[in-house]
C-alpha positions as a printed Julia matrix, in Angstrom:
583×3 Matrix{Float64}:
  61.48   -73.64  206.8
  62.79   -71.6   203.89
  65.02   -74.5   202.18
  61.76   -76.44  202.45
  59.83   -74.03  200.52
  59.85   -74.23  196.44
  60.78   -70.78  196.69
  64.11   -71.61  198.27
  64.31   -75.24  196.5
  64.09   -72.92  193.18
  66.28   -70.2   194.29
  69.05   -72.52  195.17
  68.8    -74.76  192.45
  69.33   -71.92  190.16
  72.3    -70.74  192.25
  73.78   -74.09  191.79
  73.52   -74.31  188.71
  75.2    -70.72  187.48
  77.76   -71.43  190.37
  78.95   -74.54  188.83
  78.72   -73.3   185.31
  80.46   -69.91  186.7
  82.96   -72.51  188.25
  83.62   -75.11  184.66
  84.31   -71.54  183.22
  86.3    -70.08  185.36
  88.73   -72.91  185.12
  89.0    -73.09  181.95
  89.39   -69.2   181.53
  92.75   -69.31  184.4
  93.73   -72.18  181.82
  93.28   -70.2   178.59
  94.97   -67.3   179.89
  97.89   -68.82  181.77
  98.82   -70.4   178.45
  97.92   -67.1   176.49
 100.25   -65.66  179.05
 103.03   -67.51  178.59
 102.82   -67.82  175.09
 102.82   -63.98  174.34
 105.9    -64.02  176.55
 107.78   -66.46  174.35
 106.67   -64.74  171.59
 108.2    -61.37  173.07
 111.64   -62.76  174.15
 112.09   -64.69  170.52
 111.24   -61.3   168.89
 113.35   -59.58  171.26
 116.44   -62.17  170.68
 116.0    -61.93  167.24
 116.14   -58.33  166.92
 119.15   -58.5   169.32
 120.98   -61.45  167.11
 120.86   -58.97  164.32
 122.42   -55.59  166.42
 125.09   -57.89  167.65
 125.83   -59.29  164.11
 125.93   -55.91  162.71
 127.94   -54.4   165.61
 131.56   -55.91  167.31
 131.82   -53.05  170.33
 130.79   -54.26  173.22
 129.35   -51.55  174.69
 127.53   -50.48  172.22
 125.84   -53.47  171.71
 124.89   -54.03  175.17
 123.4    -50.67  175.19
 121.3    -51.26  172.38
 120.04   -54.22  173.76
 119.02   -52.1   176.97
 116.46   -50.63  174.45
 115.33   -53.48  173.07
 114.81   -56.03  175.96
 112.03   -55.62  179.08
 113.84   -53.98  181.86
 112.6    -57.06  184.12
 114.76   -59.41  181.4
 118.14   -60.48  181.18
 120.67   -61.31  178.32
 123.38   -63.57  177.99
 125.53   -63.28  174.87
 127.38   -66.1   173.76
 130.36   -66.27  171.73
 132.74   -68.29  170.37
 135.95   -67.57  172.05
 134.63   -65.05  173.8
 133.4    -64.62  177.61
 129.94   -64.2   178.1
 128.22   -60.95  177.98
 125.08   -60.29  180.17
 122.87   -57.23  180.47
 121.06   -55.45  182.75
 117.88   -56.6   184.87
 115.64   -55.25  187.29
 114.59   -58.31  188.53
 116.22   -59.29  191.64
 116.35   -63.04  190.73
 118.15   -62.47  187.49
 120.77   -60.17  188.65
 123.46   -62.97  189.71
 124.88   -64.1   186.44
 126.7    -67.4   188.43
 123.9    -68.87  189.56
 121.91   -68.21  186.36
 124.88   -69.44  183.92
 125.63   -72.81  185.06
 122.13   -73.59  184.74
 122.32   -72.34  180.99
 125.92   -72.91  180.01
 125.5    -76.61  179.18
 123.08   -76.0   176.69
 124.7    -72.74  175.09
 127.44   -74.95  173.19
 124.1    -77.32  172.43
 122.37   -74.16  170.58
 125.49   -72.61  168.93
 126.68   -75.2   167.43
 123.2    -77.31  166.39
 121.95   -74.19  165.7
 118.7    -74.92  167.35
 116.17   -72.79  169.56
 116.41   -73.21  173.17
 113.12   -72.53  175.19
 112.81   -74.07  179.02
 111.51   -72.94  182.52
 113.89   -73.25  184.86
 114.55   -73.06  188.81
 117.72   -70.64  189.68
 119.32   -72.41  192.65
 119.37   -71.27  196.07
 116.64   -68.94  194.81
 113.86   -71.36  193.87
 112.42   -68.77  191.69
 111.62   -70.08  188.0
 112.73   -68.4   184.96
 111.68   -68.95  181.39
 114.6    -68.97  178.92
 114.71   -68.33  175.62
 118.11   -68.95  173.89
 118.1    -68.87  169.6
 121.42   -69.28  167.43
 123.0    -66.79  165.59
 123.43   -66.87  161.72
 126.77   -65.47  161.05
 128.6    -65.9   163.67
 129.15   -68.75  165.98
 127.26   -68.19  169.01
 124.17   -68.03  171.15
 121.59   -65.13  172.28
 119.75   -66.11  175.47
 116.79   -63.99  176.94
 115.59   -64.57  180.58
 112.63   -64.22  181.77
 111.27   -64.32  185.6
 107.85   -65.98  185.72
 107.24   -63.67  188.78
 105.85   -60.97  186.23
 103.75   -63.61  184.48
 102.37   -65.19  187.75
 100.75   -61.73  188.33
  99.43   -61.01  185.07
  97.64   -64.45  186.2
  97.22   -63.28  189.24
  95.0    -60.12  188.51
  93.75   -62.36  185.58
  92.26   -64.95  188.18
  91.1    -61.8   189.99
  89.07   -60.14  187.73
  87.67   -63.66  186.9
  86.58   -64.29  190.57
  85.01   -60.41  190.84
  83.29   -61.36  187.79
  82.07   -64.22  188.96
  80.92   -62.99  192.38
  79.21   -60.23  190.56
  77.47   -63.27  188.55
  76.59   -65.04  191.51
  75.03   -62.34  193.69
  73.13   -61.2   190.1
  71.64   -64.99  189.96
  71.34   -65.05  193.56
  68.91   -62.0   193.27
  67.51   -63.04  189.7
  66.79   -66.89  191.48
  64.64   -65.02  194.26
  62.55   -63.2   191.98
  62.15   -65.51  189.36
  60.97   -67.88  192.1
  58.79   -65.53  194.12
  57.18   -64.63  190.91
  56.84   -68.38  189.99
  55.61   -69.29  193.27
  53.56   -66.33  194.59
  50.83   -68.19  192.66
  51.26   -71.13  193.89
  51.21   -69.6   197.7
  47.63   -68.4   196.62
  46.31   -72.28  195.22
  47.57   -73.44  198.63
  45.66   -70.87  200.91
  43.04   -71.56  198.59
  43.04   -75.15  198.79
  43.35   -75.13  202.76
  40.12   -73.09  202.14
  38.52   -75.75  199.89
  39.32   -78.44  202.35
  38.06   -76.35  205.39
  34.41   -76.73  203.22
  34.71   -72.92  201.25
  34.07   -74.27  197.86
  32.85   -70.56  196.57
  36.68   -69.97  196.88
  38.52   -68.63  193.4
  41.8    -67.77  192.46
  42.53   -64.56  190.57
  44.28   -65.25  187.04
  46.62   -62.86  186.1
  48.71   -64.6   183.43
  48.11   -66.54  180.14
  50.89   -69.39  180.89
  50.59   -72.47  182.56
  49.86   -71.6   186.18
  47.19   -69.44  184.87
  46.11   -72.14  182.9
  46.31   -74.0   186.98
  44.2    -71.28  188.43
  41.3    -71.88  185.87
  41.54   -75.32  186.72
  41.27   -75.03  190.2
  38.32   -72.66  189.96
  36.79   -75.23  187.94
  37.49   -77.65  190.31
  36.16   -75.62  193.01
  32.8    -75.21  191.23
  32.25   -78.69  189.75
  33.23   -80.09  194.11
  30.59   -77.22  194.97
  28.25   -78.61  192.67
  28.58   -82.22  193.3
  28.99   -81.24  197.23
  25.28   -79.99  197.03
  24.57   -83.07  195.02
  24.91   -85.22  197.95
  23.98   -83.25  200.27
  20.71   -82.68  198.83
  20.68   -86.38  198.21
  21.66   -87.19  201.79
  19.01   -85.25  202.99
  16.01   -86.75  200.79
  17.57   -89.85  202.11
  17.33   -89.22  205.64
  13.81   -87.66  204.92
  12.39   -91.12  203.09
  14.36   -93.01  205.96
  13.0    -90.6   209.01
   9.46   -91.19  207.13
   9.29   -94.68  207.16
   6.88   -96.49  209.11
   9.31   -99.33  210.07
  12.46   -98.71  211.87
  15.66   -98.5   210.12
  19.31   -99.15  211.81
  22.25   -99.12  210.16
  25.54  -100.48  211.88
  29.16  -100.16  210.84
  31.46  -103.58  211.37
  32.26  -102.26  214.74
  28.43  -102.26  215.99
  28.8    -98.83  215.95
  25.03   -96.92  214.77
  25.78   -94.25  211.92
  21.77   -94.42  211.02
  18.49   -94.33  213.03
  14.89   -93.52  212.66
  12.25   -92.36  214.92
  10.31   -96.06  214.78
  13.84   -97.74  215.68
  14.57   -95.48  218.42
  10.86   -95.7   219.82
  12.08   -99.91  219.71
  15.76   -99.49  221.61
  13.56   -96.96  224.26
  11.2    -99.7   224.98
  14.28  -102.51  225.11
  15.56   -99.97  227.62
  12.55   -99.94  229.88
  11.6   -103.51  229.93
  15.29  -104.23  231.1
  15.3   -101.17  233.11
  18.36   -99.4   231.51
  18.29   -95.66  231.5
  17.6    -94.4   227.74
  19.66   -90.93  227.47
  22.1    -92.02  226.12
  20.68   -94.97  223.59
  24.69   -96.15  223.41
  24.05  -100.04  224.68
  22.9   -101.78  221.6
  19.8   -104.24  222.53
  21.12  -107.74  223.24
  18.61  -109.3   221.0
  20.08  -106.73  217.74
  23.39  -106.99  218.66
  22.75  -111.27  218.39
  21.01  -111.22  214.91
  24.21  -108.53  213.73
  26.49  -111.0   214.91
  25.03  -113.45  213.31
  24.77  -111.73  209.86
  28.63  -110.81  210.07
  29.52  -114.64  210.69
  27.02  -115.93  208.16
  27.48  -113.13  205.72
  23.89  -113.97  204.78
  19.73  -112.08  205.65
  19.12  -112.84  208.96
  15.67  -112.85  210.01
  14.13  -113.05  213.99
  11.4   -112.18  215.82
  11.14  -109.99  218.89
   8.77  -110.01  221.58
   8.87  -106.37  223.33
   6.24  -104.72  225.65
   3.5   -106.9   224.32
   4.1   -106.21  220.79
   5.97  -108.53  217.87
   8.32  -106.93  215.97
  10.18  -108.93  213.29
  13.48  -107.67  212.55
  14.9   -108.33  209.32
  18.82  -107.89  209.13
  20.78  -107.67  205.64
  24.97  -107.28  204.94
  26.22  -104.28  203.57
  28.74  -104.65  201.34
  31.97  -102.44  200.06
  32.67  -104.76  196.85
  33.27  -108.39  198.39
  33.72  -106.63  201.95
  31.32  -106.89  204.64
  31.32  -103.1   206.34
  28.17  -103.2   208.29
  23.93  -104.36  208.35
  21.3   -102.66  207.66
  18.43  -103.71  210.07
  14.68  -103.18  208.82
  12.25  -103.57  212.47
   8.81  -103.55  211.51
   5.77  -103.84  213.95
   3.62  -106.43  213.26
   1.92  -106.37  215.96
  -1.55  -104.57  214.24
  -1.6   -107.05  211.94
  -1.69  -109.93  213.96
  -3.94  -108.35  215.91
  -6.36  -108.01  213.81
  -6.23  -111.23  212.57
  -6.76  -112.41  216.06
  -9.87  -109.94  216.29
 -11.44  -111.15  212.99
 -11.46  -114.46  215.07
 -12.67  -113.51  218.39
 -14.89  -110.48  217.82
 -18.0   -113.05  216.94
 -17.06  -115.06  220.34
 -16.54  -111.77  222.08
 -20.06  -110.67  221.23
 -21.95  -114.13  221.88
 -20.38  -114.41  225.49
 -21.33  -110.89  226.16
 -24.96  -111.23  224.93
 -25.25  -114.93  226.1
 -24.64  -114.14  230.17
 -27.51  -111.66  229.93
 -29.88  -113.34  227.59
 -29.67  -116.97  229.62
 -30.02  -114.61  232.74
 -33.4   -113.0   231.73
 -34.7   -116.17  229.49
 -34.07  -118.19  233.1
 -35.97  -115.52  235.36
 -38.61  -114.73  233.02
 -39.72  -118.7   232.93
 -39.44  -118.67  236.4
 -42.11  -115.73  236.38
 -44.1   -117.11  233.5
 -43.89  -121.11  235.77
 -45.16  -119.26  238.74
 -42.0   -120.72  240.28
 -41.35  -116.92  242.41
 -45.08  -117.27  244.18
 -45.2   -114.09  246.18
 -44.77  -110.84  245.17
 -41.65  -109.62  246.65
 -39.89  -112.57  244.37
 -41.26  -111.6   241.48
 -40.12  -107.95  242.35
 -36.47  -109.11  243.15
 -36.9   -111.83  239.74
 -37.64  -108.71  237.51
 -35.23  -106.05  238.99
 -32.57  -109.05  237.81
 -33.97  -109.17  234.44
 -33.83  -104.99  234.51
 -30.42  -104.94  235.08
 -29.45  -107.28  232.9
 -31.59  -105.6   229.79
 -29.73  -102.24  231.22
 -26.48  -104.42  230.45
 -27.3   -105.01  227.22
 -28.49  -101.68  226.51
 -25.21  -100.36  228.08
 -23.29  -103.16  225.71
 -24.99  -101.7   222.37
 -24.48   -98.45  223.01
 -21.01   -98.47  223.43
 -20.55  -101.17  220.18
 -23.03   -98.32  218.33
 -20.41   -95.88  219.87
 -16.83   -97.18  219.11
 -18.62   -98.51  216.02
 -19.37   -94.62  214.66
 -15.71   -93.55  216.28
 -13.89   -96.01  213.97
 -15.86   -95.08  211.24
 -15.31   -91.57  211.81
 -18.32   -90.02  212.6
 -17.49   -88.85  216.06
 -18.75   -85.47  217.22
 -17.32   -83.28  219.75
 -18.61   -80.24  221.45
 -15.61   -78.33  222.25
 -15.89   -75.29  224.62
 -13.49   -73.93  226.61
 -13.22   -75.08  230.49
 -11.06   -73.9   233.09
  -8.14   -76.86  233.94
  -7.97   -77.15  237.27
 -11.79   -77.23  238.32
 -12.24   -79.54  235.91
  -9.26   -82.41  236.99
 -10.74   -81.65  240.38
 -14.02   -82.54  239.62
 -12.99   -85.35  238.16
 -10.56   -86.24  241.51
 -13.19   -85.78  244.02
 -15.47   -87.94  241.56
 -13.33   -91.17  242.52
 -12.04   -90.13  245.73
 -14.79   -91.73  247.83
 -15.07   -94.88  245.43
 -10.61   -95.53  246.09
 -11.34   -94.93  249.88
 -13.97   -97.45  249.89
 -11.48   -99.94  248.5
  -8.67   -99.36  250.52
  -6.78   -97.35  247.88
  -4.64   -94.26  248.16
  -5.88   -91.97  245.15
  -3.48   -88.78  244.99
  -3.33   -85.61  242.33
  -0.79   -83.81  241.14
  -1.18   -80.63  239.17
   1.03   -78.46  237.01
  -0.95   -75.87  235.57
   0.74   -73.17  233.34
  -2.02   -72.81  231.06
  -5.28   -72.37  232.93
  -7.57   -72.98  230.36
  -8.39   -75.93  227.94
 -10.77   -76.64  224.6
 -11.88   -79.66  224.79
 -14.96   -82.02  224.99
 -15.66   -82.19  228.57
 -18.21   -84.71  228.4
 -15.84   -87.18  226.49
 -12.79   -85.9   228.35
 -14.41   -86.65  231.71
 -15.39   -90.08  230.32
 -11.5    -90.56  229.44
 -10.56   -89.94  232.92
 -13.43   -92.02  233.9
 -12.19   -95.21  232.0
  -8.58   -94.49  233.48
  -8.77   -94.17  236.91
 -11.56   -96.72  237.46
  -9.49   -99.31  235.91
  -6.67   -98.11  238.18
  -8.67   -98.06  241.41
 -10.08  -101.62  240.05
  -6.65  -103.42  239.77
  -4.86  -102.1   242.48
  -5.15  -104.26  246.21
  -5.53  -102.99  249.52
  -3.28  -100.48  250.52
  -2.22   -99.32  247.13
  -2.18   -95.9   245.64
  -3.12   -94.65  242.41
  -1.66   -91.43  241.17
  -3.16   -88.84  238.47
  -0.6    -86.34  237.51
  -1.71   -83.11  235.47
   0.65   -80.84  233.44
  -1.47   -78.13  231.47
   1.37   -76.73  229.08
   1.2    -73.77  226.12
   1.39   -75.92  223.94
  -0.19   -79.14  224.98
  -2.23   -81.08  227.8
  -0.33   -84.18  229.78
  -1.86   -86.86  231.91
  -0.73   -89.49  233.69
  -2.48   -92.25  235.75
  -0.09   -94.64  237.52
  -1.09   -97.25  239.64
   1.1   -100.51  241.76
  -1.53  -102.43  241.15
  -1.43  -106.1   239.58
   0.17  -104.91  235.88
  -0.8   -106.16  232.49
   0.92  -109.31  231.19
   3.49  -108.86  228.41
   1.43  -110.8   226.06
  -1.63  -108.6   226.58
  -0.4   -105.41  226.53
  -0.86  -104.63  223.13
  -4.42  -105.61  222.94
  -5.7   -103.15  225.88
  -6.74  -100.54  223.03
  -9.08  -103.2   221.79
 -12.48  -104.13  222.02
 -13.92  -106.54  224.93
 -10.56  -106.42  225.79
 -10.64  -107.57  230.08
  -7.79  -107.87  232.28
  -7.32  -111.68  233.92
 -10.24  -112.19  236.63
  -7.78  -113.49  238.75
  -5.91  -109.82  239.17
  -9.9   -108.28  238.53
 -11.55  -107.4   241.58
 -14.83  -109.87  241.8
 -17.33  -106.94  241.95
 -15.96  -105.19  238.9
 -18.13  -105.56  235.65
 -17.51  -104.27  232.7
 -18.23  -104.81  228.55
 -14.08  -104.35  227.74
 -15.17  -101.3   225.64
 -14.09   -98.64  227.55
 -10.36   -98.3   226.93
 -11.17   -98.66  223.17
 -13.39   -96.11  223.68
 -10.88   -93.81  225.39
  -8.16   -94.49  222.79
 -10.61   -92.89  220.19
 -11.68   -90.02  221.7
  -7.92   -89.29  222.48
  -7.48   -89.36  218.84
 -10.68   -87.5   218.16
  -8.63   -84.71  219.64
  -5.79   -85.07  218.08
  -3.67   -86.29  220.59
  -2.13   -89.93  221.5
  -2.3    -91.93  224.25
  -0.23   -95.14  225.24
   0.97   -97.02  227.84
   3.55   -98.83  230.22
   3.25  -101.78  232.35
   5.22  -104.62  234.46
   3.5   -107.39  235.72
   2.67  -107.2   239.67
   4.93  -103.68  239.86
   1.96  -101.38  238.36
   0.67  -100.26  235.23
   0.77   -96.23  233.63
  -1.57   -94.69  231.42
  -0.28   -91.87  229.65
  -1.64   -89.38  227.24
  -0.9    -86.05  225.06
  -3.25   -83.84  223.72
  -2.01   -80.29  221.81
  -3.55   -77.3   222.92
């Protein structure tokens, strides 16, 4: 609203002010001239009654006098002549208030005597009865003569002298008023105008414009404001791309981390997350079968440890078992001064480590168990050959095709150790060339599809092919999806299906083999990656043999081609092998 705005706060302000100025000064102007007024009048009817003291001192015919006072008095005036002796003379008026001597004359006559004989000057207002009109009266003595000279005056004539005095005094101020009025609207639009532009400025600021300036068009203060502001405007620009740039290398070093970061206001609410912590609250979500597009339920086992830093105000520090893998979550305050306004949560994977501590251990015992079976197998047989316990021929025959085998075993067991051994060293080779998609996944399908029919399993193939052709290793691809699906078809029961599923992108190659077979136990699904890793004989089937190689083996040529592989299991609901490679 206008009376809101500074503009009309200024405006009337101003107005105010002159009004009640105009006002003190108008009173005391009506005061100053009413008295001016009236004294000018009494000034008048003593000169007048002095002049006429003398003509009737100098002159005894009546007549005459009383015609020379006609030309000395006001025509609106009256005068009574007082005489010793003698009856009162009066004069001429033209004022219609004066012109009855009776009623005028008692109201005088007491103090006539008073004046003529005290020889004293009369001066009073005074009513005229049955007329209510006031009259001033002037009455002075005369000098030689006994007697009094009275001049009458209506107050009619000076009440409008006052009258159009007042007037002109409240045109005048009128005049002043609308002048101010007009004066307080400029001044005040000119003040102000400027102060219109820092708003629409600043409503640009705070809208995120910080490039926004202010024209300066004067030298006084609200110049001096603009130059501010456009200061101010640069240095918030400046230190606005301060933080942002700092913000961002902050969520860069955070987003690079190799542990996961969460950070959580008071409310559990999450205002920070990196790729390793959502990877953690994704896998929470599957192993309690919670649907993950959203990510808004906070895992049970975080939301426990934040509690419990809130409470304790103090580092809280638990381990998490997830999918197979540890994960040690460490949990810290955050503070605003003495004020607890959230955690920061630091998730780190420790799995690898303890792994590896656990391989250090085992790989030895791993090695001796594999090479012992064999070795005790063929040191047995061969003293049974060398004892002539297998007499005929045909048991020597079955004796050394035993002992074959089981040197094939071996051989088969050093090849692959000389094998992953030159992968993890890096010295893998690959002989790329480029293959068509689909007759290759085929090949691969119909490879198995005999071998899942012979143990009572349903082996099915799903292909999305949008690019038809692939650059890859086929020898070491095809030993990939070797490892894969024969593990599948080997831990699934009768009357299960296993399910390869083939999407052949632009811009990368997706497999998938899924099985309902027995699943990997919680506790062992991290170490399927790693050598002589086997599955439980009791969910193995009893023909299956193998060195617990091949899955390690798979892993690196996955990475060989720059691609990942991982996977997904519940125990006795079925186990998924999944893997990425870019085209």
């Amino acid at each position: 609203m206008f009376w809101r705005s500074v503009v009309g706060k200024l405006a009337i302000t101003i107005l105010l002010l002159v009004s009640f100025v105009l006002f003190i000064l108008s009173i005391l102007l009506l005061q100053f001239f009413e008295r001016f007024h009236v004294q000018e009048a009494e000034k008048a009817m003593i000169q007048a009654a002095t002049k006429i003291s003398m003509i009737v001192e100098e002159h005894d015919d009546k007549d005459m006098v009383m015609d020379l006072v006609e030309t000395v008095k006001e025509p609106s005036s009256k005068v009574l002549l007082y005489k010793h002796n003698e009856s009162l003379w009066e004069s001429k008026t033209t004022n219609q208030s004066l012109t009855k001597v009776k009623e005028i004359s008692p109201v005088v006559n007491e103090d006539m005597l008073h004046v003529a004989t005290q020889n004293e000057v009369f001066n009073e207002k005074l009513t005229v009865p049955n007329n209510d009109s006031e009259i001033m009266v002037i009455g002075i003595p005369m000098r030689k003569q006994q007697g009094a000279i009275y001049v009458l005056q209506s107050l009619d004539v000076i009440n409008q002298t006052r009258a159009e005095t007042t007037r002109i005094i409240y045109v005048g101020a009128a005049i002043a008023i609308v002048l101010t009025t007009i004066f307080a609207f400029f001044l005040s639009t000119r003040i102000t105008a400027p102060l219109i532009q820092m708003r629409k400025a600043a409503i640009q600021v705070a809208k995120g414009e910080f490039n926004t300036k202010l024209p300066v068009l004067s030298n006084d203060e609200i110049g001096e404001l603009a130059v501010a502001f456009n200061k101010m405007g640069k240095q918030l620009n400046f230190h606005i791309d301060a933080l942002r740039h700092e913000k961002e290398q902050l969520s860069r070093l955070v987003n690079s981390m190799a542990d996961g970061v969460i950070t959580l206001t008071r409310d559990a609410k999450v205002i920070v997350i990196n790729p390793p912590a959502e990877q953690f609250i994704r896998d929470w979500y599957f192993e309690h079968n919670i649907s993950d597009e959203t990510m808004q339920q906070l895992p049970d086992d975080v939301y426990a440890v934040f509690q419990k830093v809130i409470e304790e105000e103090k580092e809280v520090i638990q381990e998490v078992q997830l999918q197979g893998r540890n994960w040690v979550m460490i949990m810290t305050p955050l503070y605003d001064d003495t004020y607890i306004r959230g955690a920061v949560a630091v998730i780190r994977d420790m799995t690898e480590e303890r792994q590896m501590d656990k391989l250090r251990k085992d790989f030895i015992s791993n090695v001796s168990h594999e090479l012992r079976t064999p070795i005790a197998l063929m040191q047995g047989y061969s003293e049974a050959i060398v004892d002539d316990i297998a007499e005929s021929k045909a048991e020597k025959n079955e004796l050394a095709q035993i002992i074959l085998e089981e040197s094939l075993r071996m051989s088969r067991l050093v090849n692959e150790l000389l094998d992953i051994g030159r992968m993890e060293a890096g010295h893998i080779e690959l002989n790329k060339e480029e293959i068509d998609t689909q007759m290759f996944v085929e090949k691969v399908y119909k490879k198995f599809y005999g071998m899942a029919e012979e143990n009572g399993v349903q082996l099915s193939l799903t292909m999305d092919i949008e690019q038809p052709l692939l650059f890859i290793d086929p020898d070491r691809m095809e030993q990939v999806f070797t490892n894969l699906i024969d593990n599948a078809i080997g831990h699934t029961p009768n009357g299960g299906h296993v399910e390869v599923v083939v999407q052949s992108k632009e811009d990368s190659l997706h497999v998938e083999v899924r099985d309902n077979g027995s699943g990997i136990p919680e506790e062992d699904l991290s170490f399927v990656f790693e050598r002589f890793y086997k599955a439980d004989k009791a969910r193995t089937r009893s023909d299956k043999k193998g060195t617990g190689l091949g899955l390690a083996i798979t892993k690196h040529i996955i990475q060989a081609h720059e691609g990942v592989i991982s996977v997904k299991s519940k125990l006795h609901e079925g186990t998924t092998f999944y893997f990425t490679i870019p085209q």
